[in-house]
N, C-alpha and C positions, 0 to 999 in steps of 0.2 A: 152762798153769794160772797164775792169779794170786792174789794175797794178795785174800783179801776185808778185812782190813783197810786198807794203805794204795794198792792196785792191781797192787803191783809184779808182772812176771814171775815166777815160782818155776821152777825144775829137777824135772822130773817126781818126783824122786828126793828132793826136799828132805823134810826134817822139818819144819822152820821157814822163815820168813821169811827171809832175809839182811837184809831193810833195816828193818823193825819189829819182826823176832823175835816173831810172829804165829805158833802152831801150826799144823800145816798141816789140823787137825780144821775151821781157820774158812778152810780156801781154798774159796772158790766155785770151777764149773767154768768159770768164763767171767770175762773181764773188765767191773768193773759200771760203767755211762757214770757221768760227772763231773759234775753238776749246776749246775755255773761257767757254762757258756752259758745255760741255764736262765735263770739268775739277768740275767745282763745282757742277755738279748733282753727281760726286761719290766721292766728299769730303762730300756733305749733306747727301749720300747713308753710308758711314765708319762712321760718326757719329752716325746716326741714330744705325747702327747695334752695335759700343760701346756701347751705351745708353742702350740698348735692355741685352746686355749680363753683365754690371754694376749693370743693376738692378734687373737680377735674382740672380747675386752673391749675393748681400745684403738679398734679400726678402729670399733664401735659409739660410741665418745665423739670419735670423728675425729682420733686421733693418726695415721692413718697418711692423711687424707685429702689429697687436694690446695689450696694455699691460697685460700680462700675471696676471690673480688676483691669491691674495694670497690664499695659500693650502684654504681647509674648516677647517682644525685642529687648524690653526690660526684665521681662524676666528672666531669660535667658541669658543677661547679660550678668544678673542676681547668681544665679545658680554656679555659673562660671564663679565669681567671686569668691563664693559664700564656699565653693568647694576647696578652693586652695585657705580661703581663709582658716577653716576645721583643720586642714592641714598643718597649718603653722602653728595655730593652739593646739595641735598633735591631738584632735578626737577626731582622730582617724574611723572610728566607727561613723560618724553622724557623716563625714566623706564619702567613705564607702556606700553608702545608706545612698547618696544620690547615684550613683552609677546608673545604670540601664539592666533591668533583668538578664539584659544576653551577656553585659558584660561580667557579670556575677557569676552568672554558669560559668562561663568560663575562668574565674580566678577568683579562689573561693576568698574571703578575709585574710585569713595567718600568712598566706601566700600573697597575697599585694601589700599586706603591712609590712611585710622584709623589704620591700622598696621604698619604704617612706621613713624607715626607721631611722636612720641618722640625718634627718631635715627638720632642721634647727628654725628657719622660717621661710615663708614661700607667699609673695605678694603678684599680681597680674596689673597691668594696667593697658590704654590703649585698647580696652576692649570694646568690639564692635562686632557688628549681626549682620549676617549677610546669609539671605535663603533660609539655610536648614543647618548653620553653622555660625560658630563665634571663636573670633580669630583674638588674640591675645599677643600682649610682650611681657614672659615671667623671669622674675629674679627667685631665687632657690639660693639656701645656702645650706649647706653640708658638710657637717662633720667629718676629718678626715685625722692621719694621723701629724699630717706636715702642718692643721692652721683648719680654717675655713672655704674650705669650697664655692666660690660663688660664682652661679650660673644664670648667664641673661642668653635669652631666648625666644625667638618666638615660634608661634604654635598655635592651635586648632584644637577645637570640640565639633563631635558632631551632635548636634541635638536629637533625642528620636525620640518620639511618642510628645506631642506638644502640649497635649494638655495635662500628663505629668511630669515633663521638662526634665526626662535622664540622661545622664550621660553617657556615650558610647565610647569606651577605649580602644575598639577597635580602632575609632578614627582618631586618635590623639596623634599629632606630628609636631614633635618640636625641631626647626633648625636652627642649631645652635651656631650663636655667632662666635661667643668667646666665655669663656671662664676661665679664675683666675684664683689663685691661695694669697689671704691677707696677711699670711706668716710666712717668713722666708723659708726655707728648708735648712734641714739640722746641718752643719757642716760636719761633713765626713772625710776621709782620707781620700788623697787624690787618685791615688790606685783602685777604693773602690767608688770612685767617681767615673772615671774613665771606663770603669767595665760597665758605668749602667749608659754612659754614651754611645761605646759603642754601635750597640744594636741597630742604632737611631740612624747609622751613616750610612751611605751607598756614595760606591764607585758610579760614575758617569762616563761611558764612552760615547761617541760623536764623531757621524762622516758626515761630513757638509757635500753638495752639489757636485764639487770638485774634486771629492773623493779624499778629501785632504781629514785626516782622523785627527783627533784629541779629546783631552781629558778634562775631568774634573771629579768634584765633592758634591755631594748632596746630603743632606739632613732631612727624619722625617717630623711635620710638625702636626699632621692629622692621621687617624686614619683609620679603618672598621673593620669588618670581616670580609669584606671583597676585594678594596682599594686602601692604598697608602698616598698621601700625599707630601713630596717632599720643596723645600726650600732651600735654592740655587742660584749661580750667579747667571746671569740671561749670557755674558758669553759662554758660557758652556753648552750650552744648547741654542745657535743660533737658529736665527731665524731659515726655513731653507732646508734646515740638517734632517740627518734621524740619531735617533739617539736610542741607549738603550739602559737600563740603571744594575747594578749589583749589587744588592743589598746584602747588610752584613748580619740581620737576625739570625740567621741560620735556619730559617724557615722555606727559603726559597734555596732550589739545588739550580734553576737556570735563569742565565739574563733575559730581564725583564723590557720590553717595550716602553719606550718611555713615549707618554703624551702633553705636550706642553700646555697647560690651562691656561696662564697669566702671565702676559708679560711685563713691566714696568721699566719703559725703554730709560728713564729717566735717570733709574737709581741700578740701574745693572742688576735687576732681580730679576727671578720665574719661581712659577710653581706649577711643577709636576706631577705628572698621576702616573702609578703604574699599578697592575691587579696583583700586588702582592697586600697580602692579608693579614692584621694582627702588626701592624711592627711601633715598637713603644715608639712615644712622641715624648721631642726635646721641650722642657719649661722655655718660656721667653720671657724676654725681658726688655717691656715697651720704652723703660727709660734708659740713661746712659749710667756706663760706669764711670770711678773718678780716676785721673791721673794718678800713675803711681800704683794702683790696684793691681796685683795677679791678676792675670789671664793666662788660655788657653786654647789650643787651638787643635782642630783633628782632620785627619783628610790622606790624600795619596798623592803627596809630591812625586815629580816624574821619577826620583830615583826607586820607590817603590814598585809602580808599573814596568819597570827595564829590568825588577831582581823578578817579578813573577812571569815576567815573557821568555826569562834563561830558565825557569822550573818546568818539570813536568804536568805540574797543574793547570798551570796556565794562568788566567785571570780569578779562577778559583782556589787558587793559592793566594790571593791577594789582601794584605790585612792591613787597616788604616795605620798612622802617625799621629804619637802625640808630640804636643811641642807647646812648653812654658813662657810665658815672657811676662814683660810689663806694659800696660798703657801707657802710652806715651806722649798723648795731645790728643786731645775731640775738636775736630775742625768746629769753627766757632758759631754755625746753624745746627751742631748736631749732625750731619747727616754721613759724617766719615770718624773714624775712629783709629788714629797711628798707635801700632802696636811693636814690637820688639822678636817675639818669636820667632824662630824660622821657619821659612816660609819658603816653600818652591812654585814652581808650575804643578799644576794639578790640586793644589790646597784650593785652589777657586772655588768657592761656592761651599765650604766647609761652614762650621760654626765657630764664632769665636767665644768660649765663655767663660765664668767663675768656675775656674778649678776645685774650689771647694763646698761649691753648691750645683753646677751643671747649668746653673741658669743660661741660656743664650742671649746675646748683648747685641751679634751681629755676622754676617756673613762677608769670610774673607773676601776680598773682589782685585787686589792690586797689590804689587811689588817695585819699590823704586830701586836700582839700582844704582851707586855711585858713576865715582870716575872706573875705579877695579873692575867695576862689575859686581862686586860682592852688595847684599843687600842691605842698604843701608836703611829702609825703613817700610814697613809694609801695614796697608789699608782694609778696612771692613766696613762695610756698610752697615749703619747702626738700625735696629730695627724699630728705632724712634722714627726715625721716618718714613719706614716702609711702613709702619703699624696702617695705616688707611690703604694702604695696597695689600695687606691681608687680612683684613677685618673684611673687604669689599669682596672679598673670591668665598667670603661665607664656610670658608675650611673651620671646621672644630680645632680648637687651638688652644694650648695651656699656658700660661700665663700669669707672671708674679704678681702682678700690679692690675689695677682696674681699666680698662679702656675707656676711652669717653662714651658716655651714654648717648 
């Protein structure tokens, strides 16, 4: 028997309770169960279901998701980066390491690190993802023996295989705008100054419409394994004509076709193509020179073309002029240069530059003559002001000074 008040056992015999003092008129016959469990299987039961419905609210707003990776447009913009960056801290292996397995077959380490080996630093910027590529503008500088080499650019990756983001050298294209040495060049003797000019010049002959012939000078300022491209006075090749060039490398044994790319009716320039291959390119020099400074000048005054039309060779007997002088006034925009040298018919469209460094300053373009006739003062076009008319025709071009970014 138990107490129906607080549970306890009783003694068959009791009257009362012993532990509540409960008469024994309220003992049940049985012991009545404790509703304590009751109570906490549906407190453990309300818990359990919060937890349940806490944590799909969360997992519904992505608290418990996995982290989201970044777009592929950022990555790939990463990767681009991150490659030139390895580069400039020169761990060239962690570089290499992103390439593209095709790219690697094909060009094992020690063979791609001989192109990276004299670059000093190499940054990208302007970068942007478009499709299945990321297009860049890089500055590069490289060690050389004249200074620092530095190359702005721009250029292309191709991405391949997206979800490990390599890169394919196959598609790597840089066109280069301009590069330039922060270090002047060593001055050397004017004799072996002039032999490294040289090469750089080509004769220009021209029949215009009217059948009416003339001459001039051309200089080359770009140029690759197919094409050269040279830099001229626009009347030497006007508009109308044909024209055809001579170059002086000794590479080519016949005249060349010449095609006019660019014309800058303004300032009396062009630039010319012709499919001669390989011919060294003149330094330029975007600022001015001072009053008073040496210069020089190279090219084929008429009386040179009139000593090779009386030879046997003909025009292929024909070999440029040099000729010394001084600066003598910069028109006060800059954009002309009075110089001293002598000067004929046919020096049009030559270069005018530091005799003891080759740099070019500017292309001859005019001769004033006196009351005599004898030439009292002759004009070059500085390539301070042309610089936007050849930065704009995107010719590879070498250059002392930096251009504007």
């Amino acid at each position: 028997m138990y107490c129906g008040q607080c549970g306890a056992k009783l003694n068959g015999q009791a009257g009362f309770c012993h532990a509540c003092g409960a008469t024994r008129g309220a003992f049940p016959a049985t012991r009545q169960s404790s509703r304590r469990p009751l109570y906490w299987g549906l407190g453990i039961l309300l818990a359990g279901l919060l937890v349940v419905i806490i944590g799909a609210v969360m997992a519904a707003n992505g608290a418990f998701a996995p982290p989201t990776p970044p777009p592929i447009a950022d990555r790939e913009r990463a990767l681009v980066t991150s490659y030139y960056s390895d580069i400039s801290s020169h761990d060239l292996q962690a570089a290499y390491n992103r390439l593209s397995p095709a790219a690697k077959r094909s060009q094992e380490f020690n063979s791609w690190v001989d192109a990276y080996g004299s670059i000093e630093t190499a940054s990208v910027s302007n970068v942007a993802v478009s499709n299945d590529s990321v297009s860049f503008r890089l500055r590069q500088q490289n060690k050389t023996d004249s200074g620092t080499l530095t190359t702005i650019s721009n250029g292309s990756w191709h991405i391949t295989n997206a979800g490990g983001l390599r890169l394919n050298t196959e598609h790597l294209a840089l066109l280069y705008d301009s590069y330039f040495l922060d270090k002047p060049s060593k001055t050397e003797p004017i004799s072996s100054i002039y032999q490294k000019i040289k090469p750089s010049l080509a004769f220009v002959l021209t029949r215009t419409s009217d059948n009416d012939v003339g001459s001039g000078t051309a200089f080359c300022i770009g140029s690759d394994e197919t094409n050269s491209y040279y830099l001229t006075s626009l009347h030497v090749v006007p508009d109308g004509s044909v024209s055809w060039i001579l170059p002086m490398n000794g590479k080519a044994t016949d005249v060349a076709t010449v095609n006019v790319l660019f014309r800058d009716v303004d300032h009396d320039a062009a630039i010319i193509q012709a499919q001669i291959p390989a011919v060294p390119i003149l330094k330029l020099q975007a600022g001015l020179p001072t009053e008073g400074q040496n210069i020089a000048i190279a090219g084929f005054p008429f009386m040179q073309v009139e000593i090779a039309a009386l030879s046997d060779m003909g025009l292929k007997g024909l070999t440029p002029s040099l000729h010394l002088g001084t600066i003598n006034a910069l028109v006060p925009d800059g954009s002309m240069i009075e110089f001293d040298a002598t000067t004929d018919h046919g020096n049009s469209g030559g270069p005018l530059f530091n005799p003891e460094t080759g740099v070019v300053y500017g292309i001859v373009t005019a001769i004033a003559p006196g009351e005599s006739q004898a030439v009292q003062g002759s004009f070059a076009t500085s390539l301070k002001v042309l610089w936007p008319f050849i930065e704009r025709s995107k010719v590879r071009v070498l250059s002392t000074d930096a251009p504007p970014e």
